[in-house]
C-alpha positions as CSV (number, residue, x, y, z in Angstrom):
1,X,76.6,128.8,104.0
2,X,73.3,126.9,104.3
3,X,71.3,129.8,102.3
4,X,71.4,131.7,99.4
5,X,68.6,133.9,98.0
6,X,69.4,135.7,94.9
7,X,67.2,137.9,93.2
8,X,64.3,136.1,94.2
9,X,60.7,137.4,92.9
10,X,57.4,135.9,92.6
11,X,54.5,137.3,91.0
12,X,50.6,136.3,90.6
13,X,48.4,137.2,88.3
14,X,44.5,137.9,89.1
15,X,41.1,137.7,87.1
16,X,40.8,141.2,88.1
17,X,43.8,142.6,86.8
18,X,45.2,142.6,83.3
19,X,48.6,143.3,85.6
20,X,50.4,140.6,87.2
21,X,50.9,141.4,90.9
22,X,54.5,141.9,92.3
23,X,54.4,140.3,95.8
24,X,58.6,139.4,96.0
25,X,61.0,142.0,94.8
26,X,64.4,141.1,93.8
27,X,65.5,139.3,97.3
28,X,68.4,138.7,98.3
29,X,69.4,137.2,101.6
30,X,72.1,134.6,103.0
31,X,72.0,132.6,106.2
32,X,75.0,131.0,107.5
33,X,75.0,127.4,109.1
34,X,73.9,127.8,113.2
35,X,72.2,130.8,112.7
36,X,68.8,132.2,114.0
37,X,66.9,135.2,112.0
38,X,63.4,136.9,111.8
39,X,61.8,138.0,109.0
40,X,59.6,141.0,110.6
41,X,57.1,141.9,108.8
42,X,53.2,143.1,108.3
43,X,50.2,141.4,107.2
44,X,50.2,141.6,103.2
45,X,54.4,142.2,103.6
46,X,55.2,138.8,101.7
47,X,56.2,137.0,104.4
48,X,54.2,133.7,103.5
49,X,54.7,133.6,100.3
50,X,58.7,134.1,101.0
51,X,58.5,130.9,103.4
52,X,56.0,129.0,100.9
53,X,59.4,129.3,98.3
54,X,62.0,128.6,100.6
55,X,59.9,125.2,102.1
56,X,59.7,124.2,98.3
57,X,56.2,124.2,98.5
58,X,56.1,126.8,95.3
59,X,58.3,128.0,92.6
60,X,59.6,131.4,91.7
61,X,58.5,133.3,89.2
62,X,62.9,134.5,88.8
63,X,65.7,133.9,90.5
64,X,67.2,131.6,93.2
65,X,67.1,129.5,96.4
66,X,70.5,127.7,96.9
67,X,70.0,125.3,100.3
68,X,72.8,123.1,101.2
69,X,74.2,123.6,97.6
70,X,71.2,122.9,96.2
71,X,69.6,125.0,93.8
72,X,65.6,123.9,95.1
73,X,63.8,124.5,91.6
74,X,66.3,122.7,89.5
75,X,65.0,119.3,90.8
76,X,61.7,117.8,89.4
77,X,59.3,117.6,91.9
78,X,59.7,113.7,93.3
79,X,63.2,115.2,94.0
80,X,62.4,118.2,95.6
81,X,59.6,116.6,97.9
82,X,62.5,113.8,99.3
83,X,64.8,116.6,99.6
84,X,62.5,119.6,101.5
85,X,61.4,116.1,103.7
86,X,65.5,115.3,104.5
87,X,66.2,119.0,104.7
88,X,63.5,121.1,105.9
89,X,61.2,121.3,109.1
90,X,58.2,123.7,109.0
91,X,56.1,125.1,111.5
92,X,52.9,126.5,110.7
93,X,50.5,128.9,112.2
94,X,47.5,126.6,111.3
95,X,49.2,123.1,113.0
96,X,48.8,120.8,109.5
97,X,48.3,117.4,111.2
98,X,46.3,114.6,109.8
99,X,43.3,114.4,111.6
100,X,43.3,110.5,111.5
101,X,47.0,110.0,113.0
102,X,47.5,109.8,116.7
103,X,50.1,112.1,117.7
104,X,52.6,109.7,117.3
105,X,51.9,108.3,114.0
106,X,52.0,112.4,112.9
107,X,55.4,112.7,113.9
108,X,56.9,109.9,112.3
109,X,55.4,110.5,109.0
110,X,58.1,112.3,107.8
111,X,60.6,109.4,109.1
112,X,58.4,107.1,107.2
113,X,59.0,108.6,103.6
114,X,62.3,107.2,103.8
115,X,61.3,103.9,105.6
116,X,63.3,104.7,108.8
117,X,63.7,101.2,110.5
118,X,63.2,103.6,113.9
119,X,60.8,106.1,112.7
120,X,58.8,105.0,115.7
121,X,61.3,105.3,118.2
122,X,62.6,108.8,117.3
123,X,58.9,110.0,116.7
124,X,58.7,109.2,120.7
125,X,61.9,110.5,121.2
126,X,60.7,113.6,119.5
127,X,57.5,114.1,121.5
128,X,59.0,113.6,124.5
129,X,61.6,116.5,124.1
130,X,58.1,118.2,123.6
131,X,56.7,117.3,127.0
132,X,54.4,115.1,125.5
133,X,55.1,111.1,126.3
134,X,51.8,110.7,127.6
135,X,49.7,112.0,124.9
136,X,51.3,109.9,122.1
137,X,48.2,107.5,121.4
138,X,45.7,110.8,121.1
139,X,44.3,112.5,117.9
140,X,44.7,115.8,117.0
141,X,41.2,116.8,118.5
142,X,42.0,115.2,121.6
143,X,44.7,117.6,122.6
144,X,44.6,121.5,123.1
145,X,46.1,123.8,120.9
146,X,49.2,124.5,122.5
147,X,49.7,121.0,122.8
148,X,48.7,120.5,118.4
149,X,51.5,123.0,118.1
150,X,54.0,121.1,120.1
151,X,53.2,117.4,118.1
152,X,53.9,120.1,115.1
153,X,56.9,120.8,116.6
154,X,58.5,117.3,116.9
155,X,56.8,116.7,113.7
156,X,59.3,119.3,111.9
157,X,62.2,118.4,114.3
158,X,62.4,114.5,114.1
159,X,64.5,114.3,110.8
160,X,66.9,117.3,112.1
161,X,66.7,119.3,109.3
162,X,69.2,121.4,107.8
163,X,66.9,124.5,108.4
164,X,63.8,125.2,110.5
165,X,60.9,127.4,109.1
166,X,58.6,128.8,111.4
167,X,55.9,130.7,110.6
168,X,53.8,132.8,113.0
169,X,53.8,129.3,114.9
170,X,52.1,131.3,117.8
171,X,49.9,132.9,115.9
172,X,46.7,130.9,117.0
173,X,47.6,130.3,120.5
174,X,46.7,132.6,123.1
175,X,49.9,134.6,124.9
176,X,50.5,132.7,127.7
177,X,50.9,129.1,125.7
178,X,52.5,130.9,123.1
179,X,55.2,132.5,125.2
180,X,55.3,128.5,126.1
181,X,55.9,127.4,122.7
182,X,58.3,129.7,121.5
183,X,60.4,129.2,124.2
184,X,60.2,125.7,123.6
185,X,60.9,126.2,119.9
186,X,64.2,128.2,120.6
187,X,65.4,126.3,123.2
188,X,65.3,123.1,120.8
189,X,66.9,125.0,118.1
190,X,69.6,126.2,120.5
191,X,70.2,122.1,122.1
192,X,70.4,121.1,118.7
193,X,72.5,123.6,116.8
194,X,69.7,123.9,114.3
195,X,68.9,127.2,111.8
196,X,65.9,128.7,112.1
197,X,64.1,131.3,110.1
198,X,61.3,132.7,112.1
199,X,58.6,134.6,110.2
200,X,56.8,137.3,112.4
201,X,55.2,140.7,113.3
202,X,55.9,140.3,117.0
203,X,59.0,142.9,117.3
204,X,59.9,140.7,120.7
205,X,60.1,137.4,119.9
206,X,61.8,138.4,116.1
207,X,64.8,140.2,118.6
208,X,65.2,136.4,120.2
209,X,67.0,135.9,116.8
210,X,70.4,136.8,116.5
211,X,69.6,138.6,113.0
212,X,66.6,140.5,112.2
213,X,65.2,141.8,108.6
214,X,62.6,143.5,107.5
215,X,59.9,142.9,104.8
216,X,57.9,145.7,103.4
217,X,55.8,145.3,99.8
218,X,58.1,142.5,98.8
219,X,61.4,144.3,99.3
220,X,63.8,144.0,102.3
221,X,64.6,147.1,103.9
């Protein structure tokens, strides 16, 4: 088993309530090595924040997330950033790429936290799986957004992560280059044997997963 959510909640607390705010409700969820499933869900649902915890990026307010054996939020947090960069690829909606890296230099970033000899050479590897040899030397606003999402791709991909996070990575695209990405992010996760959690509310791409669930106010239903 690569993941294990036990009893997972996370709670805010707002200037304008005295009342803390319940946005995760006593999760639980397991994902088994090889396997592909969507978190459906509206806007508001929890979705983000349920990604935001699993990615490390965040800490429960109770219970826990068990990856690779690895209970995420017992390590200190020079730990738990070398081990979400070893173990975990994201994808995000909004692209995340440094401005002032050429395309390139984005994807090996992650390669070069752990001084990779050939963090170049798998960084072009990476964004030629991608379709995008010949755009390795351009900046972020040099390329369109289809093609920001793709460098994003090989970005998350390059250290072959235990798990692949994905969320609403078509989100900002429009539906023709979306279509385009997805099928490109599925059909890497399928050459490579890789597990993905896809967050979504597109009911058609979520049933390209072989597992669906559904997030309503926090709870799985």
């Amino acid at each position: 088993m690569i993941l294990q959510i036990k009893n997972l909640c996370k709670t805010f607390r707002t200037t304008a309530s005295d009342q803390p705010i319940e946005v995760l409700k006593n999760l639980n969820l397991e994902m088994e090595y090889g396997e592909t499933l969507a978190i459906l869900g509206q806007s508001g649902s929890g979705k983000s924040t349920l990604l935001t915890l699993l990615a490390g990026l965040d800490s429960p307010t109770s219970g826990t997330i068990v990856l690779n054996g690895q209970d995420m939020h017992g390590l200190d947090e020079e730990a738990l950033s070398k081990f979400r960069a070893k173990n975990i690829g994201i994808i995000f909606q909004q692209f995340h790429l440094m401005s002032h890296l050429t395309a390139l230099e984005n994807v090996s970033l992650p390669l070069d936290l752990f001084r990779d000899a050939d963090a170049s050479g798998k960084a072009r590897e990476a964004l030629a799986q991608v379709g995008l040899g010949r755009r390795m030397s351009h900046f972020p606003h040099q390329l369109s957004g289809g093609e920001c999402q793709r460098v994003a791709i090989a970005r998350a991909m390059v250290v072959r992560p235990s798990i692949l996070l994905a969320d609403e990575p078509t989100g900002n695209l429009d539906s023709s280059t979306g279509d385009h990405v997805s099928d490109m992010i599925f059909n890497l996760v399928d050459k490579h044997k890789m597990t993905l959690l896809f967050v979504t509310h597109n009911e058609q791409l979520a049933m390209r997963c072989a597992k669906q669930q559904r997030l309503q106010d926090g709870k799985f239903i």
